[in-house]
C-alpha positions in Angstrom: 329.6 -163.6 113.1 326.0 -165.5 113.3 324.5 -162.6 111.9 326.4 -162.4 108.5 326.7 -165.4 108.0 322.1 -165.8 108.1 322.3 -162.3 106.2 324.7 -164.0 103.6 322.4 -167.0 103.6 318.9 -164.6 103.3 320.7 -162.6 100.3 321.1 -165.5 98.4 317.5 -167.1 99.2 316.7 -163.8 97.4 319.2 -163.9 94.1 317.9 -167.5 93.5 314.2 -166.2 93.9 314.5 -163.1 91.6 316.9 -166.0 88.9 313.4 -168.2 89.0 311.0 -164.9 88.7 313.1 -164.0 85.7 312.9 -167.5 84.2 309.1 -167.5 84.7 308.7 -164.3 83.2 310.7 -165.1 79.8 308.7 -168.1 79.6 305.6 -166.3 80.1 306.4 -163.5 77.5 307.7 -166.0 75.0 304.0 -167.9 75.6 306.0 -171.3 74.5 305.4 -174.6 76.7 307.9 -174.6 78.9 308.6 -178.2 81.2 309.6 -176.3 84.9 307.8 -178.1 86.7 309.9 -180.5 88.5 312.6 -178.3 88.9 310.9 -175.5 90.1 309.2 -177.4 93.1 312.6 -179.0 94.4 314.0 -176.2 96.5 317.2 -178.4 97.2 318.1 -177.8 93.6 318.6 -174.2 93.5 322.3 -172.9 95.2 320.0 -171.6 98.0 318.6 -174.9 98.7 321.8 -176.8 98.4 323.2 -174.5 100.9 320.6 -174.9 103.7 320.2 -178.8 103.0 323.7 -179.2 104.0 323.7 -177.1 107.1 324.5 -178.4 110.6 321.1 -179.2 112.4 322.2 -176.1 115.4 322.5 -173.9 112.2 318.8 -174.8 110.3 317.1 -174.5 114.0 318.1 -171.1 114.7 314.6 -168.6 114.3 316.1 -166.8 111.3 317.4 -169.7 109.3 314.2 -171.9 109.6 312.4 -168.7 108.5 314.7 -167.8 105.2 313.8 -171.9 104.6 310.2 -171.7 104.9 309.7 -168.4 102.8 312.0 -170.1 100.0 310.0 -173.5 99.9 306.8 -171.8 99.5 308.3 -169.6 96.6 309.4 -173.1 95.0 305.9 -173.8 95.6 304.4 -170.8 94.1 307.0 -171.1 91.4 305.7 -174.5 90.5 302.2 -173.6 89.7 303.5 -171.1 87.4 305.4 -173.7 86.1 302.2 -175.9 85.5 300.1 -173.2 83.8 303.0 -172.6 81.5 303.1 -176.0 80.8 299.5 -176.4 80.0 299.9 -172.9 77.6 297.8 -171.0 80.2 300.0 -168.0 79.9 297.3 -165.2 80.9 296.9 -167.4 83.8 300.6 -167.5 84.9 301.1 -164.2 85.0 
Protein backbone atom coordinates (compact mmCIF):
# COMPACT_ATOMS: atom_id res chain seq x y z
CA UNK A 1 0.00 0.00 0.00
CA UNK A 2 3.24 2.28 0.81
CA UNK A 3 4.35 1.74 -2.52
CA UNK A 4 1.20 3.34 -4.42
CA UNK A 5 0.69 5.51 -2.46
CA UNK A 6 4.92 7.19 -3.09
CA UNK A 7 4.19 6.07 -6.83
CA UNK A 8 0.90 8.26 -6.73
CA UNK A 9 2.81 10.94 -4.95
CA UNK A 10 6.13 10.61 -7.76
CA UNK A 11 3.36 10.74 -10.69
CA UNK A 12 2.13 13.82 -9.68
CA UNK A 13 5.65 15.58 -8.77
CA UNK A 14 5.94 14.77 -12.58
CA UNK A 15 2.29 16.31 -14.05
CA UNK A 16 3.08 19.50 -11.95
CA UNK A 17 6.72 19.54 -13.55
CA UNK A 18 5.69 18.96 -17.21
CA UNK A 19 2.30 21.94 -16.20
CA UNK A 20 5.48 24.47 -15.31
CA UNK A 21 7.78 23.16 -18.46
CA UNK A 22 4.70 23.92 -20.60
CA UNK A 23 4.18 27.38 -18.90
CA UNK A 24 7.92 28.25 -19.43
CA UNK A 25 7.82 27.26 -22.89
CA UNK A 26 4.60 29.41 -24.04
CA UNK A 27 6.26 32.19 -22.35
CA UNK A 28 9.37 31.63 -24.04
CA UNK A 29 7.79 31.32 -27.57
CA UNK A 30 5.53 34.29 -27.03
CA UNK A 31 9.13 36.28 -26.00
CA UNK A 32 6.61 38.60 -23.73
CA UNK A 33 7.87 39.54 -20.08
CA UNK A 34 6.37 37.24 -18.08
CA UNK A 35 6.44 37.88 -13.79
CA UNK A 36 7.05 33.78 -12.70
CA UNK A 37 9.24 34.33 -10.62
CA UNK A 38 7.93 34.13 -7.21
CA UNK A 39 5.63 31.52 -8.01
CA UNK A 40 7.86 29.35 -9.68
CA UNK A 41 10.45 29.14 -6.84
CA UNK A 42 7.73 28.28 -4.02
CA UNK A 43 7.39 24.58 -4.50
CA UNK A 44 4.59 24.52 -1.72
CA UNK A 45 2.46 26.24 -4.23
CA UNK A 46 2.13 23.75 -6.86
CA UNK A 47 -0.60 20.51 -5.92
CA UNK A 48 2.65 18.52 -5.63
CA UNK A 49 4.11 20.71 -3.02
CA UNK A 50 0.84 21.19 -1.13
CA UNK A 51 0.62 17.50 -0.96
CA UNK A 52 4.10 16.69 0.60
CA UNK A 53 4.00 19.87 2.94
CA UNK A 54 1.09 18.39 4.58
CA UNK A 55 2.43 14.86 4.98
CA UNK A 56 2.96 13.12 8.39
CA UNK A 57 6.75 13.54 9.32
CA UNK A 58 7.04 9.09 9.14
CA UNK A 59 5.64 9.69 5.64
CA UNK A 60 8.32 12.72 4.24
CA UNK A 61 11.29 10.57 6.02
CA UNK A 62 10.87 7.52 4.11
CA UNK A 63 14.04 7.24 1.21
CA UNK A 64 11.62 7.60 -1.65
CA UNK A 65 9.50 10.53 -0.50
CA UNK A 66 12.43 12.75 0.60
CA UNK A 67 13.87 11.88 -2.83
CA UNK A 68 10.49 12.82 -5.01
CA UNK A 69 10.85 16.25 -2.62
CA UNK A 70 14.35 17.03 -3.34
CA UNK A 71 14.14 16.38 -7.26
CA UNK A 72 10.88 18.73 -7.30
CA UNK A 73 12.54 21.68 -5.24
CA UNK A 74 15.42 21.85 -7.41
CA UNK A 75 13.01 21.87 -10.60
CA UNK A 76 11.27 24.93 -8.69
CA UNK A 77 14.62 26.13 -8.59
CA UNK A 78 15.66 25.58 -12.11
CA UNK A 79 12.17 26.76 -13.06
CA UNK A 80 12.86 30.07 -11.40
CA UNK A 81 15.81 31.05 -13.29
CA UNK A 82 13.86 30.54 -16.29
CA UNK A 83 11.54 32.58 -14.83
CA UNK A 84 14.11 35.45 -14.24
CA UNK A 85 15.51 35.51 -17.82
CA UNK A 86 11.97 35.74 -18.98
CA UNK A 87 11.46 38.40 -16.94
CA UNK A 88 14.47 40.39 -17.92
CA UNK A 89 13.36 39.50 -21.93
CA UNK A 90 16.36 37.19 -22.14
CA UNK A 91 14.42 34.69 -24.08
CA UNK A 92 17.41 33.02 -26.12
CA UNK A 93 18.78 32.65 -22.80
CA UNK A 94 15.78 30.79 -21.14
CA UNK A 95 15.51 28.36 -23.47
Amino acid sequence: MFFSTVTEKVIAAQSCQRHWQNRLKVAIQSEAKVFLIEEAADYHRCPFGCKTHGMAYLERAQPEVEAAILIHSAFHIAASKVARKLALGQHAAAK
